[in-house]
PDB file of N, CA, C and O in Angstrom:
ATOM      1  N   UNK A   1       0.480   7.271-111.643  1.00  0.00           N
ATOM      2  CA  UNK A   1       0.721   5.991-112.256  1.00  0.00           C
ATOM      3  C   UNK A   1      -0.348   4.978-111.873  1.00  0.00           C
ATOM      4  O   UNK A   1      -1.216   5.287-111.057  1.00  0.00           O
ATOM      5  N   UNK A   2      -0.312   3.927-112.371  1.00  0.00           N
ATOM      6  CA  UNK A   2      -1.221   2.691-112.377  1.00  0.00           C
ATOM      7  C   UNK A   2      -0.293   2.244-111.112  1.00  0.00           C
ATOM      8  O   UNK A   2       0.930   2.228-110.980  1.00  0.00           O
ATOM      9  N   UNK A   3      -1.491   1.845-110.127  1.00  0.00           N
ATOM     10  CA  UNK A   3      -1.108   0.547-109.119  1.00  0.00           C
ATOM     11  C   UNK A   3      -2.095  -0.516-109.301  1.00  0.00           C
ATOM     12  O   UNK A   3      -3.319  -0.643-109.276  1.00  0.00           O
ATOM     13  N   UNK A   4      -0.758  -1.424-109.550  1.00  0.00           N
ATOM     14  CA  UNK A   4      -1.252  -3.030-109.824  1.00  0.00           C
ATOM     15  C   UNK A   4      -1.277  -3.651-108.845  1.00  0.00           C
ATOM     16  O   UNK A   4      -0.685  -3.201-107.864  1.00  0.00           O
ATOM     17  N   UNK A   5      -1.925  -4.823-108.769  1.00  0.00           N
ATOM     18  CA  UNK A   5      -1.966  -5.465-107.447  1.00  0.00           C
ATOM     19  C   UNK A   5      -3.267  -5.229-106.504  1.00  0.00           C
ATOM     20  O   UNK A   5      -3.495  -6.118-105.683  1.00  0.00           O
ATOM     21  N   UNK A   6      -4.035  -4.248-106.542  1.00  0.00           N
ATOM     22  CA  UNK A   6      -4.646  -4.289-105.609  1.00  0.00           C
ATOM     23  C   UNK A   6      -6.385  -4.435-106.072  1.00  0.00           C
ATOM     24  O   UNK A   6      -7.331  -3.950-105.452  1.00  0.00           O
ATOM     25  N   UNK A   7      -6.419  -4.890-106.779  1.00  0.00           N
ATOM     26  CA  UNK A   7      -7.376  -5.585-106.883  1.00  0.00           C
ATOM     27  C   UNK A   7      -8.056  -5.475-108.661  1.00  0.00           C
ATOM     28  O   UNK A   7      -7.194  -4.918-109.342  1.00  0.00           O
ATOM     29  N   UNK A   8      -8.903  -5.724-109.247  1.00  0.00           N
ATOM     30  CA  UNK A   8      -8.717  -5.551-110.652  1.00  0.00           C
ATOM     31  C   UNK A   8      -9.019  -4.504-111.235  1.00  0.00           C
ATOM     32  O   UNK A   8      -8.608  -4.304-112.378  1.00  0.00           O
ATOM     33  N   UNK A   9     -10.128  -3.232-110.311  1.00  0.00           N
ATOM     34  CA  UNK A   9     -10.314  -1.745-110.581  1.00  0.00           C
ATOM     35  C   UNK A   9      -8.967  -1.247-110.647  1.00  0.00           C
ATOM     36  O   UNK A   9      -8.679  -0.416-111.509  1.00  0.00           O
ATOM     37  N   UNK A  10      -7.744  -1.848-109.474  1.00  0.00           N
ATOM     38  CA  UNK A  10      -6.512  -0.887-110.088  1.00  0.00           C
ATOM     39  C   UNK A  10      -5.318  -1.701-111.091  1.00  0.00           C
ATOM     40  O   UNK A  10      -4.106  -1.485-111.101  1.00  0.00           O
ATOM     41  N   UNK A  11      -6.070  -2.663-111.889  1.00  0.00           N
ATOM     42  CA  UNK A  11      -5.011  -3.381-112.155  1.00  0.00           C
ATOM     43  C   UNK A  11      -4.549  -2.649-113.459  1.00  0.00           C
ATOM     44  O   UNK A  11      -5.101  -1.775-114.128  1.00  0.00           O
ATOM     45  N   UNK A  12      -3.064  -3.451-113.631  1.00  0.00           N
ATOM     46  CA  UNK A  12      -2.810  -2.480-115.239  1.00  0.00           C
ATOM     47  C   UNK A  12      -3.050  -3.273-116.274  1.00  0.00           C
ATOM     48  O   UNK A  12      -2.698  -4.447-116.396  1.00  0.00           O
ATOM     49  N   UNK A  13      -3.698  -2.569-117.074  1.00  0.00           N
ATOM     50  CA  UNK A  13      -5.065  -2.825-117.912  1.00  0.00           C
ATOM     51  C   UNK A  13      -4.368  -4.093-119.078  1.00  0.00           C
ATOM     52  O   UNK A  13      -4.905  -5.023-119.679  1.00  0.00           O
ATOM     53  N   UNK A  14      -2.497  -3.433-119.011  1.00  0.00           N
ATOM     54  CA  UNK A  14      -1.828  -3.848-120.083  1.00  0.00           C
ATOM     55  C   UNK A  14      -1.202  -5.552-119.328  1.00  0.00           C
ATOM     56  O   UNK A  14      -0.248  -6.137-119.839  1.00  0.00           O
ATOM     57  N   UNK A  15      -1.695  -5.920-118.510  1.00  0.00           N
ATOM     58  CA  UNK A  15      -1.335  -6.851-117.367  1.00  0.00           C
ATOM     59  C   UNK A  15      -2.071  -8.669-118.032  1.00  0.00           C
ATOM     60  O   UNK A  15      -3.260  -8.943-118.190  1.00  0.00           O
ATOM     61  N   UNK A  16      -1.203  -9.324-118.212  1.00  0.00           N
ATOM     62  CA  UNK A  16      -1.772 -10.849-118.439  1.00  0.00           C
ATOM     63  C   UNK A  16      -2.626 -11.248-117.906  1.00  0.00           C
ATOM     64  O   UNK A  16      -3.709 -11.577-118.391  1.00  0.00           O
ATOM     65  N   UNK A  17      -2.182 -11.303-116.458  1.00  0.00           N
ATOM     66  CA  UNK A  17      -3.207 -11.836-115.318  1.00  0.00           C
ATOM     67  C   UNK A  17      -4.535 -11.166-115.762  1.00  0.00           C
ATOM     68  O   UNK A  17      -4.869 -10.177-116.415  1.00  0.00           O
ATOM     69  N   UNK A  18      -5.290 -12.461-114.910  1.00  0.00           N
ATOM     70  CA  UNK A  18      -6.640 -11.919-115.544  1.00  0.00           C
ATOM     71  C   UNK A  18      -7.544 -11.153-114.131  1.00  0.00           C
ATOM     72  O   UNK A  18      -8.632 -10.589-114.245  1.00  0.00           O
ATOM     73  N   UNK A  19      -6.783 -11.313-112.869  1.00  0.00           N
ATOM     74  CA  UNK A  19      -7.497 -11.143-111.649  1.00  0.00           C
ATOM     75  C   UNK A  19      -5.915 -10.976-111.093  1.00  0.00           C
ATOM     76  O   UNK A  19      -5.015 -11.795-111.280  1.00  0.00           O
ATOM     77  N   UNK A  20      -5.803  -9.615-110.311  1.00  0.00           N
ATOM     78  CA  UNK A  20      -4.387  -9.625-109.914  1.00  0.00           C
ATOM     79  C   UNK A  20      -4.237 -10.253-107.966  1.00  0.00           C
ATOM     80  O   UNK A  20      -3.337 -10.619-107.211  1.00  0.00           O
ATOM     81  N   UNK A  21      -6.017 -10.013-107.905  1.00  0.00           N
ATOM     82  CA  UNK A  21      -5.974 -10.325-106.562  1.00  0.00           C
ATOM     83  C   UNK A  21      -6.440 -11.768-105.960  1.00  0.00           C
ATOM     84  O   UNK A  21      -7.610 -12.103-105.771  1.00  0.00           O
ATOM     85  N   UNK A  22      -5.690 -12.275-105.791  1.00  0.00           N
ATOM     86  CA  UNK A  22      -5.875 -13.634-105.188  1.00  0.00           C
ATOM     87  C   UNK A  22      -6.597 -13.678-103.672  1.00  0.00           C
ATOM     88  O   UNK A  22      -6.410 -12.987-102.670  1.00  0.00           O
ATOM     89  N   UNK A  23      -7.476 -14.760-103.940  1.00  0.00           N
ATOM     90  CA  UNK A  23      -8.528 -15.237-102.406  1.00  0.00           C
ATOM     91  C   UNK A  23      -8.148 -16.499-102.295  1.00  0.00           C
ATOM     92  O   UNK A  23      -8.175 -17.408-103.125  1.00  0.00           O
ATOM     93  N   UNK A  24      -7.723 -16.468-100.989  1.00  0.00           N
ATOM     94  CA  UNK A  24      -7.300 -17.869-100.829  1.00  0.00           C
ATOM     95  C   UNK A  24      -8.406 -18.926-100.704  1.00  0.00           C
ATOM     96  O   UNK A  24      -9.574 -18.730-101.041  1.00  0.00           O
ATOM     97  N   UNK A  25      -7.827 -20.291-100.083  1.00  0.00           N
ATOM     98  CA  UNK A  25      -8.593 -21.253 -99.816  1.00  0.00           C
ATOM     99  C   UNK A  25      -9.612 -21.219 -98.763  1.00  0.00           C
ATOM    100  O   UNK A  25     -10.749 -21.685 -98.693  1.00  0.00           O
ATOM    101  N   UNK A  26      -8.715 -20.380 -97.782  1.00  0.00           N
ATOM    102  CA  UNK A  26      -9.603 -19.925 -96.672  1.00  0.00           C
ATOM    103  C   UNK A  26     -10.242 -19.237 -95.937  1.00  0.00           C
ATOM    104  O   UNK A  26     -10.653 -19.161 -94.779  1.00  0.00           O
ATOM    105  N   UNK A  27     -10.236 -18.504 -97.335  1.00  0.00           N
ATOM    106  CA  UNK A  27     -11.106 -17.271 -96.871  1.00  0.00           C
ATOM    107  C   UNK A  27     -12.775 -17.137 -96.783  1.00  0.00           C
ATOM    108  O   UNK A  27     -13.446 -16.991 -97.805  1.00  0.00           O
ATOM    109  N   UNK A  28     -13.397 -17.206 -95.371  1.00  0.00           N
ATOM    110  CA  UNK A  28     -14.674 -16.772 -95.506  1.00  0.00           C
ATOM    111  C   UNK A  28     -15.173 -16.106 -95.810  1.00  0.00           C
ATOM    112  O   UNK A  28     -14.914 -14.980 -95.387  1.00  0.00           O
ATOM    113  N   UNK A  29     -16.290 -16.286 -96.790  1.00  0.00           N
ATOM    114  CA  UNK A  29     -17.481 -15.354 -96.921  1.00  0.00           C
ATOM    115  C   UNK A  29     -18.376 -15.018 -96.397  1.00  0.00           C
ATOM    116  O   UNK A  29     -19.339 -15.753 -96.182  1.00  0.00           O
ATOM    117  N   UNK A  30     -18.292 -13.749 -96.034  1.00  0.00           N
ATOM    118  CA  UNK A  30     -19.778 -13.647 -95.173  1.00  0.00           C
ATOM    119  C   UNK A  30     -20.700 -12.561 -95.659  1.00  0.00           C
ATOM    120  O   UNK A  30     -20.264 -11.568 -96.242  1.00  0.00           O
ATOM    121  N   UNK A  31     -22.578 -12.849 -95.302  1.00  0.00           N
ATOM    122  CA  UNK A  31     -23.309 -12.609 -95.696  1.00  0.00           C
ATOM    123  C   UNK A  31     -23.595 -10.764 -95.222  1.00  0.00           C
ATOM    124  O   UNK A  31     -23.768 -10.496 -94.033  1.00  0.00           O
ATOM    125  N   UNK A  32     -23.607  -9.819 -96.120  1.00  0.00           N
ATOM    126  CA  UNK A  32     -23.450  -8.508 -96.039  1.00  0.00           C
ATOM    127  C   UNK A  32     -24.528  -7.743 -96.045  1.00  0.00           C
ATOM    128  O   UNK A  32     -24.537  -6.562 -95.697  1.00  0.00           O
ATOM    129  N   UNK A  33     -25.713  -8.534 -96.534  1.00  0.00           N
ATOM    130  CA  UNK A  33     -26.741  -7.775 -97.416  1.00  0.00           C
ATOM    131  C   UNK A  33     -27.157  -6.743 -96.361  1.00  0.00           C
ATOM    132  O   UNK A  33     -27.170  -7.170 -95.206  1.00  0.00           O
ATOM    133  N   UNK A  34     -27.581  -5.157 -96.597  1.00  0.00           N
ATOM    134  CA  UNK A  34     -27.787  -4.453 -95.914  1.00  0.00           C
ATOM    135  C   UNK A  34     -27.266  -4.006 -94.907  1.00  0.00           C
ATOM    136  O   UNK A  34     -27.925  -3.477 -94.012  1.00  0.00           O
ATOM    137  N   UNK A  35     -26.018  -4.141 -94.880  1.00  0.00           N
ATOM    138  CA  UNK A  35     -24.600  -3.459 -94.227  1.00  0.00           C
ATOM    139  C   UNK A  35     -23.894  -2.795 -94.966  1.00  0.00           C
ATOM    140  O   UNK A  35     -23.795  -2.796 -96.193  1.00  0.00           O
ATOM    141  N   UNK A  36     -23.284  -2.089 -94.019  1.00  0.00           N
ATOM    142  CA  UNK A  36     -22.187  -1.555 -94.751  1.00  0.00           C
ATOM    143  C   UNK A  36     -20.428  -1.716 -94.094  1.00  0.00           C
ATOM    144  O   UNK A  36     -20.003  -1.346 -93.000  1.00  0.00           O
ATOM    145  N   UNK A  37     -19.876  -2.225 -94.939  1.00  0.00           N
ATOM    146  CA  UNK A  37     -18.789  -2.817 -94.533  1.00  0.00           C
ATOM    147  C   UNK A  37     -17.582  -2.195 -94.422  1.00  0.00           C
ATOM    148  O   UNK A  37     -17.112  -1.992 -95.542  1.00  0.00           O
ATOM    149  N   UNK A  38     -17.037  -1.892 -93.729  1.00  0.00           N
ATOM    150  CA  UNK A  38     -15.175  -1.112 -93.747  1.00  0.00           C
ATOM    151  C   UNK A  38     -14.142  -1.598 -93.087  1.00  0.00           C
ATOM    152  O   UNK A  38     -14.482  -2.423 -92.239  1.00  0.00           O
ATOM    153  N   UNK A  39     -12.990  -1.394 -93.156  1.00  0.00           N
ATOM    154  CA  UNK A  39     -12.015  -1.967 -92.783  1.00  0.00           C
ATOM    155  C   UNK A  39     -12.447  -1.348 -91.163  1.00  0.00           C
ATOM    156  O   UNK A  39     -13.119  -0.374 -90.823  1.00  0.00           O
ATOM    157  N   UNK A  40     -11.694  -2.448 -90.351  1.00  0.00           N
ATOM    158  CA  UNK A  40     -11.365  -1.852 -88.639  1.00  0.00           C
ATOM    159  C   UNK A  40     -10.569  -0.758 -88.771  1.00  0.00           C
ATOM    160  O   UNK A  40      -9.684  -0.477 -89.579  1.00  0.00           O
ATOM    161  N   UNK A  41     -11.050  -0.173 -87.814  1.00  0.00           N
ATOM    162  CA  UNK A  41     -10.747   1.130 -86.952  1.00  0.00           C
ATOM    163  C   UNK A  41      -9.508   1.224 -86.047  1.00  0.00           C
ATOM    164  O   UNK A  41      -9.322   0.407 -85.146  1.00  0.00           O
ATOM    165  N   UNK A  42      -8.697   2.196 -86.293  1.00  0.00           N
ATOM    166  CA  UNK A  42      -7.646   2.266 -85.286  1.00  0.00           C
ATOM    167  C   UNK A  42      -7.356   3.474 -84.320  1.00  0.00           C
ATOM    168  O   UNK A  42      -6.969   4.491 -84.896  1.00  0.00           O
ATOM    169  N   UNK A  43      -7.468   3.536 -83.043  1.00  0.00           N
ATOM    170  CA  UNK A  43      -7.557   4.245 -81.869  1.00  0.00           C
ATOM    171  C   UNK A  43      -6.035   4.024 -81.067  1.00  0.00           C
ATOM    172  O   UNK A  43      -5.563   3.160 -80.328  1.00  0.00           O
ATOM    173  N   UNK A  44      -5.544   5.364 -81.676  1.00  0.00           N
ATOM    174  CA  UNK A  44      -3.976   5.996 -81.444  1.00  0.00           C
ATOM    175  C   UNK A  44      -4.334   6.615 -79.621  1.00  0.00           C
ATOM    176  O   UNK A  44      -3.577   7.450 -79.128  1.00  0.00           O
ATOM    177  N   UNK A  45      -5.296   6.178 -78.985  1.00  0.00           N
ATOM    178  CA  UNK A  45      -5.418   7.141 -77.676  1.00  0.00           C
ATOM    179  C   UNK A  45      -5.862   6.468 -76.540  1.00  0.00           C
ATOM    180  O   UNK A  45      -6.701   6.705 -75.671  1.00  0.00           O
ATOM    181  N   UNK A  46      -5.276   5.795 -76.716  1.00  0.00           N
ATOM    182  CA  UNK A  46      -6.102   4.158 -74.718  1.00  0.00           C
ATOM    183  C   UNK A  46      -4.993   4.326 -74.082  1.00  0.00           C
ATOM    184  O   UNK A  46      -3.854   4.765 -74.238  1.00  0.00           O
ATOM    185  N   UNK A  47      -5.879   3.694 -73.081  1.00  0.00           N
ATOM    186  CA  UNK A  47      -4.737   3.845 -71.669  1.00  0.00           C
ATOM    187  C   UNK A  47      -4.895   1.830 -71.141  1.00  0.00           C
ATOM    188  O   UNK A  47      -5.912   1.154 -70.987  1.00  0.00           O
ATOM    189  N   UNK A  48      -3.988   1.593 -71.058  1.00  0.00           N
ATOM    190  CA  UNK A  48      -4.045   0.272 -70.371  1.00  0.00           C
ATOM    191  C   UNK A  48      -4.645  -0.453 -69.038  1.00  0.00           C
ATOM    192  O   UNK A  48      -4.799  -1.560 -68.524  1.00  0.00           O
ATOM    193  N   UNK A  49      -4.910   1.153 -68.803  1.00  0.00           N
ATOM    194  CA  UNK A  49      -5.095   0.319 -67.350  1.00  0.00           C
ATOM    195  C   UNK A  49      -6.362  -0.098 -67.144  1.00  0.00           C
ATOM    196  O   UNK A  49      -6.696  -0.805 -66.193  1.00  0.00           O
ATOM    197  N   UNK A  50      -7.417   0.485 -68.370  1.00  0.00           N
ATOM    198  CA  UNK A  50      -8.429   0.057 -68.202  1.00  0.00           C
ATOM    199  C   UNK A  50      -9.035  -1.308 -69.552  1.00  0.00           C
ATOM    200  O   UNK A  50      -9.407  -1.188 -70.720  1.00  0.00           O
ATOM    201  N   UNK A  51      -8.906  -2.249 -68.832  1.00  0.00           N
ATOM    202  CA  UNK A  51      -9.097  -3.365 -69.897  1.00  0.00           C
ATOM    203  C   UNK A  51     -10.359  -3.680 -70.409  1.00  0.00           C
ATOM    204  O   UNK A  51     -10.572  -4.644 -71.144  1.00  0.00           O
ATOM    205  N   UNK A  52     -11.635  -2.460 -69.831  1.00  0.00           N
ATOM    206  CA  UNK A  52     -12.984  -2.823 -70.309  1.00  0.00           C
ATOM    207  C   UNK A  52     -12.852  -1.953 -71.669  1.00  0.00           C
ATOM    208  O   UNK A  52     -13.767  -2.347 -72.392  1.00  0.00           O
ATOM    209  N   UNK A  53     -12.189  -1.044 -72.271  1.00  0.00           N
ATOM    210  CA  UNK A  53     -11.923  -0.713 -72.725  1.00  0.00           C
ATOM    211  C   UNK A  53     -12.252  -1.309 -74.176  1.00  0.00           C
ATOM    212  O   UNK A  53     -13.034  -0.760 -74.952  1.00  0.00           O
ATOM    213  N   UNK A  54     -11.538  -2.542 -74.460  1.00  0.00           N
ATOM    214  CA  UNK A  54     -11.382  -3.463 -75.428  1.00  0.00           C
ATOM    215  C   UNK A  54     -12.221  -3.732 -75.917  1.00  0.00           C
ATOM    216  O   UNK A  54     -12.488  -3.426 -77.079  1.00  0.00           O
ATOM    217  N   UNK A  55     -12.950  -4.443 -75.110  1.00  0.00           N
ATOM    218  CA  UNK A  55     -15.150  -4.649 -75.954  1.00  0.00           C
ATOM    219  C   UNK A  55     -15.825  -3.487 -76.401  1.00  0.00           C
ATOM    220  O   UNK A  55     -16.463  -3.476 -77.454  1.00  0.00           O
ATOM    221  N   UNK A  56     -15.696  -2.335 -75.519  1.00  0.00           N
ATOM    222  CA  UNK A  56     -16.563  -1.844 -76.072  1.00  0.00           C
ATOM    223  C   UNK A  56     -15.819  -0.921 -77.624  1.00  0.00           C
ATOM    224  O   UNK A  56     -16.473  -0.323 -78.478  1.00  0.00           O
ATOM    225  N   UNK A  57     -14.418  -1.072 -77.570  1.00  0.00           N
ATOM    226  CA  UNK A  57     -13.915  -1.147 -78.890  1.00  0.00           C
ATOM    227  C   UNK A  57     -13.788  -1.576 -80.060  1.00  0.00           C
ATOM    228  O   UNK A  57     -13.332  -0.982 -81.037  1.00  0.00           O
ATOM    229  N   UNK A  58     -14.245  -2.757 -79.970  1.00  0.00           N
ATOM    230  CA  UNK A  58     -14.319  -3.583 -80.671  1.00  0.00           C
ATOM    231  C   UNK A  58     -16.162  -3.574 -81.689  1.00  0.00           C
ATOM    232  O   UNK A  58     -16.568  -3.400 -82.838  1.00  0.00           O
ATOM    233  N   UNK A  59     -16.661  -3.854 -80.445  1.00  0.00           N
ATOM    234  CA  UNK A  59     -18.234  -3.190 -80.371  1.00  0.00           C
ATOM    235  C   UNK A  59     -18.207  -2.201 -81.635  1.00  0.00           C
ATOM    236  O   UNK A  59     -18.892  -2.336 -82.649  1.00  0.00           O
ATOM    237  N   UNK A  60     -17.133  -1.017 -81.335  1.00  0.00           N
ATOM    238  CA  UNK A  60     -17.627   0.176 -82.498  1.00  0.00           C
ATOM    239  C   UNK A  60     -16.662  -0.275 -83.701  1.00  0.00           C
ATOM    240  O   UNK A  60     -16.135   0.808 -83.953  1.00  0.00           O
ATOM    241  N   UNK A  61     -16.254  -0.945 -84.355  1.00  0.00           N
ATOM    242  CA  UNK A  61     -15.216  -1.749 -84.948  1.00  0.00           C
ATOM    243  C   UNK A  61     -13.918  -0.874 -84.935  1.00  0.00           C
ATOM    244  O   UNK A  61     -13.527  -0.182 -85.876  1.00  0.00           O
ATOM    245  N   UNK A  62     -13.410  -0.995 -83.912  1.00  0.00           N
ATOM    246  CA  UNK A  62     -12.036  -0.793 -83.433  1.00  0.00           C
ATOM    247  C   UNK A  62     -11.054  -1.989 -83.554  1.00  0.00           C
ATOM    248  O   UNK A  62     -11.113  -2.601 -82.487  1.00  0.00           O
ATOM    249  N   UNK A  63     -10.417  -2.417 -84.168  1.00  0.00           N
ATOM    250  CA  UNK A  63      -9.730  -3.290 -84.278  1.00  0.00           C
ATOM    251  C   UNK A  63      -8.516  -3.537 -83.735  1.00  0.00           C
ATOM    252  O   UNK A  63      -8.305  -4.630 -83.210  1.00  0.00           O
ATOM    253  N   UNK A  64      -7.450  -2.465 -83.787  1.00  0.00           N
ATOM    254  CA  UNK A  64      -6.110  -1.897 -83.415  1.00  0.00           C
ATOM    255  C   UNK A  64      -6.068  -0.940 -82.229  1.00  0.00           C
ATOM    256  O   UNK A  64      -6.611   0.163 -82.287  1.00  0.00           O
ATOM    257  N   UNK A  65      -5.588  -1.261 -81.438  1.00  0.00           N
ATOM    258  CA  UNK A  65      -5.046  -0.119 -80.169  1.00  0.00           C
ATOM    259  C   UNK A  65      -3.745  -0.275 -79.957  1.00  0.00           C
ATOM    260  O   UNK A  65      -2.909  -1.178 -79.936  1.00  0.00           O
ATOM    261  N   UNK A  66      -3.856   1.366 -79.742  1.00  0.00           N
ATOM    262  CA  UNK A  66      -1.928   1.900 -79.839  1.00  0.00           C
ATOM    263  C   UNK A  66      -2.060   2.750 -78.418  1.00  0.00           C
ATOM    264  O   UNK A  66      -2.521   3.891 -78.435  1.00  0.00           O
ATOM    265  N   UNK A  67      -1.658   2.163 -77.282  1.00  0.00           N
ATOM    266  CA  UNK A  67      -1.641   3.652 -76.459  1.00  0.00           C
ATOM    267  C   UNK A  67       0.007   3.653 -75.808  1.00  0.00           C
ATOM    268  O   UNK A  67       0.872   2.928 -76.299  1.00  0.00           O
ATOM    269  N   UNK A  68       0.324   4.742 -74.430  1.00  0.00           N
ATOM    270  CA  UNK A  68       1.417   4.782 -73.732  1.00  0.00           C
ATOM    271  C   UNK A  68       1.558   4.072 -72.571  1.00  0.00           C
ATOM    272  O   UNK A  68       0.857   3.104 -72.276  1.00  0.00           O
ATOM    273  N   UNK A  69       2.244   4.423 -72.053  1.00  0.00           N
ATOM    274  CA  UNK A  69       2.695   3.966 -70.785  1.00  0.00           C
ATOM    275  C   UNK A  69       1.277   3.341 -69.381  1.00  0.00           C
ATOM    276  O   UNK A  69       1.354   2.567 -68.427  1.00  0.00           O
ATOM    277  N   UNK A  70       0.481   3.926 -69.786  1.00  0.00           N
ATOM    278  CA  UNK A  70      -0.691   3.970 -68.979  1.00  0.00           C
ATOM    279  C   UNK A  70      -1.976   3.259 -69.325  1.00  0.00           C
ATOM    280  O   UNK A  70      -2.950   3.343 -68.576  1.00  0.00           O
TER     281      UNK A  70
END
């Protein structure tokens, strides 16, 4: 099936709206040229106890950390 909503490559074609995806007021733009851009990264495997951890996660675009007890 068609999913609507997520931006106007998936919108349904048979759809009023003319842009299904809204940008708000405050959303920054930033300058890309010669990058390549992807959503953050998520790392299901840290341990807490080490908090240097975080930068250099971030560093590799890690965004999300999920770990256990440790």
């Amino acid at each position: 099936g068609i999913q609507s909503g997520l931006g106007s490559a998936f919108a349904d074609p048979k759809s009023k709206k003319k842009n299904p995806m809204t940008i708000g007021a405050a959303t920054e733009v930033i300058a890309t040229e010669g990058c390549i851009v992807t959503a953050g990264g998520l790392d299901t495997h840290i341990h807490f106890i080490c908090p240097q951890q975080i930068e250099h996660a971030l560093a590799s675009g890690i965004t999300t950390m999920i770990g256990g007890g440790t």
